[in-house]
VOGU-3710 file (C-alpha; in Angstrom, 3 decimals, decimal comma):
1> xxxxxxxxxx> 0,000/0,000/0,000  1,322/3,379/-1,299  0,878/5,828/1,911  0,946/9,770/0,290  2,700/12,422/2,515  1,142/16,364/1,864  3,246/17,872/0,171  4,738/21,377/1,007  2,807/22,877/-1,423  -0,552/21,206/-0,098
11> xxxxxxxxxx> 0,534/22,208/3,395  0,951/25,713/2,156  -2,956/25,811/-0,013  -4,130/24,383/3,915  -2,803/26,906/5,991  -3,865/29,369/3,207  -7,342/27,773/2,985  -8,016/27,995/6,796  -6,737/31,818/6,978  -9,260/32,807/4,328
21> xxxxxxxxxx> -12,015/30,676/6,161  -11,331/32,507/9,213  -10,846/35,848/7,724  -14,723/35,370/5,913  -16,171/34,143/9,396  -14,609/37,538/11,167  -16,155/39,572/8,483  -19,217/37,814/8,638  -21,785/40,334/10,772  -22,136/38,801/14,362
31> xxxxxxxxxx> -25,996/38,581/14,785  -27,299/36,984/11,072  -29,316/39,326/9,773  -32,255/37,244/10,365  -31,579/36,757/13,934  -34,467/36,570/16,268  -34,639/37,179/19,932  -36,465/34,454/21,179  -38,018/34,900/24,773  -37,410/31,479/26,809
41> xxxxxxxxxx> -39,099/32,555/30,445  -40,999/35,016/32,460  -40,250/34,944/36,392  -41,509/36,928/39,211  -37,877/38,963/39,776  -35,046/40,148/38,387  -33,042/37,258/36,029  -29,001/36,791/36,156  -26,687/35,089/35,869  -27,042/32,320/32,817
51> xxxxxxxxxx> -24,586/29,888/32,212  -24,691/26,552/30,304  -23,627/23,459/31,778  -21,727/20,237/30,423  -25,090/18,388/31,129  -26,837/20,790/28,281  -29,021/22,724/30,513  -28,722/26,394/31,120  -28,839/27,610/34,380  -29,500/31,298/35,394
61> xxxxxxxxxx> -30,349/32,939/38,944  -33,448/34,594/39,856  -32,925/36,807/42,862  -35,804/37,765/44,441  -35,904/41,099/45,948  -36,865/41,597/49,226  -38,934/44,536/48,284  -40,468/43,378/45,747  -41,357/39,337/46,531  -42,656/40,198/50,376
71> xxxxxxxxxx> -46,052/39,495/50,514  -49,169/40,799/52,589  -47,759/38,436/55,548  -43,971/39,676/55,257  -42,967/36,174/53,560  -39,999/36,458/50,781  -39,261/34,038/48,337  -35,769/32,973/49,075  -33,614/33,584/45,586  -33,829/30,615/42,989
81> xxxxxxxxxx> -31,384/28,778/40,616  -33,554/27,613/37,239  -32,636/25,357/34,875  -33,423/25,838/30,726  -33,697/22,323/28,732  -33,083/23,355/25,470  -34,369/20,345/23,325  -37,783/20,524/25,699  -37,933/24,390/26,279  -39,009/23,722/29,794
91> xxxxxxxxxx> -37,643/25,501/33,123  -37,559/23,903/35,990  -36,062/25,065/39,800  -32,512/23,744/39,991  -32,043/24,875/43,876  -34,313/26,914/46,119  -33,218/28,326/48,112  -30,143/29,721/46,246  -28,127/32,337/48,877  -29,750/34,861/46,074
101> xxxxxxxxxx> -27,040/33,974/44,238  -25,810/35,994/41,412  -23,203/35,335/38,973  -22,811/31,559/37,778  -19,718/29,750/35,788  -18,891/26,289/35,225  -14,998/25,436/36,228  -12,888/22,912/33,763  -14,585/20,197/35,985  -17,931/20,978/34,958
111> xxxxxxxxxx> -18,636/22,159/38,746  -20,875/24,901/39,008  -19,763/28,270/40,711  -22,011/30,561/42,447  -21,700/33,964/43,372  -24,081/34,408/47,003  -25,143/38,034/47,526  -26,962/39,997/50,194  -30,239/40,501/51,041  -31,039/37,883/52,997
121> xxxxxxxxxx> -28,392/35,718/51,200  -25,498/33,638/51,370  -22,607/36,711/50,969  -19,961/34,149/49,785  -19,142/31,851/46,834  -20,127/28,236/46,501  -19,240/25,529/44,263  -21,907/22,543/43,389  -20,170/18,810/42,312  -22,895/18,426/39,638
131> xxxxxxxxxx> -22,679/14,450/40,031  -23,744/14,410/43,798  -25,214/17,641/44,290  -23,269/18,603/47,159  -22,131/21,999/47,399  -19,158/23,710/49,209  -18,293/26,797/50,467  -15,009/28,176/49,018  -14,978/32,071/49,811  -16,515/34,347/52,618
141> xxxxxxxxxx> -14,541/35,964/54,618  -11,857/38,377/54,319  -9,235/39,520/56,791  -11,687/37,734/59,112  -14,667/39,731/57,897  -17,645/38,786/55,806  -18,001/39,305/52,195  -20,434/42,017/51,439  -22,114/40,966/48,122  -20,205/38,476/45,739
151> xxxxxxxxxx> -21,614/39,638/42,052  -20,346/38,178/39,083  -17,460/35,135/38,848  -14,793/34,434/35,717  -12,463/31,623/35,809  -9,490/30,758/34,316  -7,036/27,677/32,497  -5,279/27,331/35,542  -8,453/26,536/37,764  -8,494/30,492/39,540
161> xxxxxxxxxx> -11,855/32,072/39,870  -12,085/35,699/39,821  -15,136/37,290/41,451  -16,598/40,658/42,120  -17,914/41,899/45,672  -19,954/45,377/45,290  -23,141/45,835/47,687  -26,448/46,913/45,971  -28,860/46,204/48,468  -29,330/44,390/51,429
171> xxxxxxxxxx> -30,203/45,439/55,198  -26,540/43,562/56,377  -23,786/45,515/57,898  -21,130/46,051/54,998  -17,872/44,288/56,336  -15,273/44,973/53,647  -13,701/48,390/53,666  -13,848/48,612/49,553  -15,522/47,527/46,686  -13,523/44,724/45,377
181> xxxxxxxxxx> -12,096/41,771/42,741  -11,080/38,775/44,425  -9,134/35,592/43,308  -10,020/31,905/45,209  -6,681/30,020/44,188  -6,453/26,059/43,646  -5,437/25,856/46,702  -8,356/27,589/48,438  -6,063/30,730/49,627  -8,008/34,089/48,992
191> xxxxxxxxxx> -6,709/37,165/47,739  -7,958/40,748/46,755  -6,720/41,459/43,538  -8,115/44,820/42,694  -9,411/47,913/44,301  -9,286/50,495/41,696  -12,099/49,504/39,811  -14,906/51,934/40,971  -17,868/49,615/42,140  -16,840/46,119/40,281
201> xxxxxxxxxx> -19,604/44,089/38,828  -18,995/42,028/35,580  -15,268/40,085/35,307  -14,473/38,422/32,630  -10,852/36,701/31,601  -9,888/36,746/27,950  -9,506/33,464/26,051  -5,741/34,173/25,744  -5,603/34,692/29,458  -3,614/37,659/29,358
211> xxxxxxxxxx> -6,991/40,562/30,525  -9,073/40,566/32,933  -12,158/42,589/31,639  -14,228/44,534/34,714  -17,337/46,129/34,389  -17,753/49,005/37,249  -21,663/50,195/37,619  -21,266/52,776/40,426  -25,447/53,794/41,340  -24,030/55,155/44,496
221> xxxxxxxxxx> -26,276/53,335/46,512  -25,538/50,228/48,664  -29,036/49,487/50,266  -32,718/49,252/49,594  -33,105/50,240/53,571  -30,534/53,135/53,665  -32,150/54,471/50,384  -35,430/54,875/52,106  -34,005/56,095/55,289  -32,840/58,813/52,987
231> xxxxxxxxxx> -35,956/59,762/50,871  -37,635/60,217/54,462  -35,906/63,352/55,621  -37,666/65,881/57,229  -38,622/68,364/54,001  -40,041/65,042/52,728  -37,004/65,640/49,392  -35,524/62,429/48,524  -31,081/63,001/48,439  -29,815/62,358/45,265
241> xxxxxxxxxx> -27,409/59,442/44,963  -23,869/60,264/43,569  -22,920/58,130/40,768  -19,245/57,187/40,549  -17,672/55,317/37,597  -19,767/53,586/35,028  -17,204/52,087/32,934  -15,582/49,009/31,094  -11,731/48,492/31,841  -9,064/45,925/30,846
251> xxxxxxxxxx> -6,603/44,719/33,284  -3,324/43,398/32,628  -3,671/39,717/34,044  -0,370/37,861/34,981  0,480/34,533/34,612  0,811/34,476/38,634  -3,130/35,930/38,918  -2,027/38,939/39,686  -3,986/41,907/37,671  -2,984/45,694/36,852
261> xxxxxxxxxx> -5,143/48,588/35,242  -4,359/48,877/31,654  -6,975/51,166/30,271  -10,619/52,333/30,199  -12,540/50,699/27,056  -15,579/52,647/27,059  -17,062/55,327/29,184  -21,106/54,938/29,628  -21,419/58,289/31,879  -23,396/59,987/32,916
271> xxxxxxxxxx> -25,586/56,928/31,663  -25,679/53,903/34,016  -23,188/51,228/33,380  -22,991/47,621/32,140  -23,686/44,574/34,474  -22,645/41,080/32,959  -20,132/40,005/29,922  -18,685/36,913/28,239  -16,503/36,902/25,649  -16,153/34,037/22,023
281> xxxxxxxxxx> -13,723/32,265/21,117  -11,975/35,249/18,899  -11,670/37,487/22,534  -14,587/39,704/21,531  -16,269/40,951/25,014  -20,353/40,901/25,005  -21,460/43,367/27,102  -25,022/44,014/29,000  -25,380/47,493/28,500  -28,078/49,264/31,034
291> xxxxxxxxxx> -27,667/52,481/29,517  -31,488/53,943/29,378  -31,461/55,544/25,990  -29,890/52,286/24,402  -30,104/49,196/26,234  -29,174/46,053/24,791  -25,873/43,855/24,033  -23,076/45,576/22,615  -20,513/43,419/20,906  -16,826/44,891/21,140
301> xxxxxxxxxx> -13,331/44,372/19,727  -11,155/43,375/22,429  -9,500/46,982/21,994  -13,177/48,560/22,944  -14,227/48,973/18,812  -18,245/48,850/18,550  -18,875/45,437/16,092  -22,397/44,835/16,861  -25,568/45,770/19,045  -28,717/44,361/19,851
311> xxxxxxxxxx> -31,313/45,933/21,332  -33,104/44,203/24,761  -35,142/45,078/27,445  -32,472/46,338/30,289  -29,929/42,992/30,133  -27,780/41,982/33,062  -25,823/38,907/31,666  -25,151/36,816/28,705  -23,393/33,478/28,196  -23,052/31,175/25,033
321> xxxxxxxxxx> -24,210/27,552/25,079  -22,181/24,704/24,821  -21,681/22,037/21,764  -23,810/22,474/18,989  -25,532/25,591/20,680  -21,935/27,115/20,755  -23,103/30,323/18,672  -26,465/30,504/20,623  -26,281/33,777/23,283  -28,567/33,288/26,195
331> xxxxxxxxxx> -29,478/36,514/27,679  -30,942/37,534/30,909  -33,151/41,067/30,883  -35,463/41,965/33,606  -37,556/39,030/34,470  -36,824/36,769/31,824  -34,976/34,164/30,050  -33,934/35,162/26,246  -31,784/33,500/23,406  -30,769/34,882/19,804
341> xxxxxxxxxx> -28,144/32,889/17,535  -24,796/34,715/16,542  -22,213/34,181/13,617  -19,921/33,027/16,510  -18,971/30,642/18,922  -18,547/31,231/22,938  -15,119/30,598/24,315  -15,113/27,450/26,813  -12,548/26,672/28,883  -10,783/23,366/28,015
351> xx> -11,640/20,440/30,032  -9,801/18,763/32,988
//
């Protein structure tokens, strides 16, 4: 049998071939133009946090306000992880309670990640062995001090998850001195990573793992209670909140974890800034954008370059599937569940 070798020349029309392919898919437009947003589910509160997991589903927080879920007898509804089946189109609860968590990833291990906030919740980060169901705590405190909100979570190749820790709302005592990023290490060993970031909400690392994308959505406010304390004064004049930064940054992330301001990608003031982001496979960042004159997901260059927007109710996190729903973008706005399908394909992180 005769075995033929490529020759240099075939190697050559290959590596040509594939450039060309991938030079046609970049210039392809990143929402087709027939792209439909497709609503999915309608809950009671505000929707976060969707991520899909190896098992197929999609899973995405509902956090259920205090203020807003307390009935006529004072009862709340306690914060609830749902899960999307996306042959069926069925929801279902995952976990309820859920610590009102927040942000949620998916490490290597296909072990889900939660971000706990306040409010009557958790206030720390958990992570779930899908296989048994039994969950661990892996960050909340600080310097021997609680957490005050853990927001959104990123995670990297080398196993580190990256997490934000701003306070919204919530009647709890606020333990940590600033508003911060956070890295849990293999190991377990905590560390504060950044504290220049303004209010830090949405973290994302980039699929070369060299930036560490943070959203900061400074409302000025850090409780529902406090907020109404305030609009009681005596002349019966609400005080205006002062809005601090509502940007996205880059940081410089080292191979140690470590992370360094690089530069400010877009300014959104005075208009209120993003919440949640993910980026695809070519390192272009997806962005919630709250903004009230143009909400919606913006699609940007990894330098901060507009490529694409879509228009949404006001959006607080997006996150690709998995497998053969790679280029589908689930979307969380307001109380629902949405999807639209994309000329791209979400980055994953590579199994362990």
């Amino acid at each position: 049998m005769r075995i033929h070798f490529p020759t240099v020349s075939h190697l050559i029309l290959f590596v040509l071939a594939s450039l060309t392919a991938a030079r046609v898919a970049a210039q392809e437009p990143v929402f087709p133009e027939n792209a439909v947003l497709e609503k999915l589910f309608e809950g009671r509160a505000l929707t976060e946090g969707v991520s899909a997991g190896p098992d197929g589903m999609v899973y995405f927080s509902e956090i259920t306000f205090s203020h807003i879920t307390r009935d006529a007898q004072g009862v709340i509804e306690a914060g609830h992880i749902w899960k999307f089946d996306p042959r069926t189109r069925q929801t279902s609860i995952f976990r309820s309670p859920s610590g009102m968590s927040n942000g949620i990833k998916f490490d290597a291990m296909g072990r889900m990640v939660v971000a706990e906030g306040a409010d009557y919740g958790g206030r720390r980060v958990t992570r779930t062995d899908m296989a048994t169901g039994k969950s661990f705590i892996i960050a909340a405190m600080f310097e021997g001090r609680q957490l005050n909100s853990p927001n959104d979570i990123t995670i990297d190749e080398q196993g580190r998850i990256y997490f934000s820790d701003p306070r919204y709302l919530g009647f709890e005592t606020i333990d940590q001195p600033v508003a911060a990023v956070y890295r849990i290490d293999p190991d377990g060993t905590l560390q504060r990573i950044i504290t220049d970031a303004g209010k830090p909400n949405g973290v994302c690392v980039s699929p070369d793992q060299k930036t560490l994308y943070v959203v900061s959505n400074d409302n000025g406010g850090t409780s529902i209670d406090r907020l109404a304390a305030a609009a009681a004064q005596a002349d019966g004049k609400p005080i205006p909140l002062k809005k601090g930064a509502m940007t996205l940054m880059a940081y410089d992330l080292t191979a140690s974890g470590s992370a360094s301001f690089r530069k400010t990608l877009v300014d959104y003031a005075p208009e209120d800034g993003p919440d949640g982001l993910v980026c695809d496979r070519d390192g272009n960042l997806y962005v919630a954008v709250r903004a009230a004159s143009r909400p919606g997901i913006c699609v940007y260059a990894p330098d901060g370059r507009e490529l694409a927007w879509l228009p949404t109710e006001i959006p607080t996190n997006v996150g690709f599937g998995r497998g053969a729903d790679r280029n589908v973008l689930y979307i969380t706005a307001g109380t629902s569940l949405y999807r639209v399908k994309t000329n791209r394909q979400g980055y994953e992180l590579p199994p362990r």
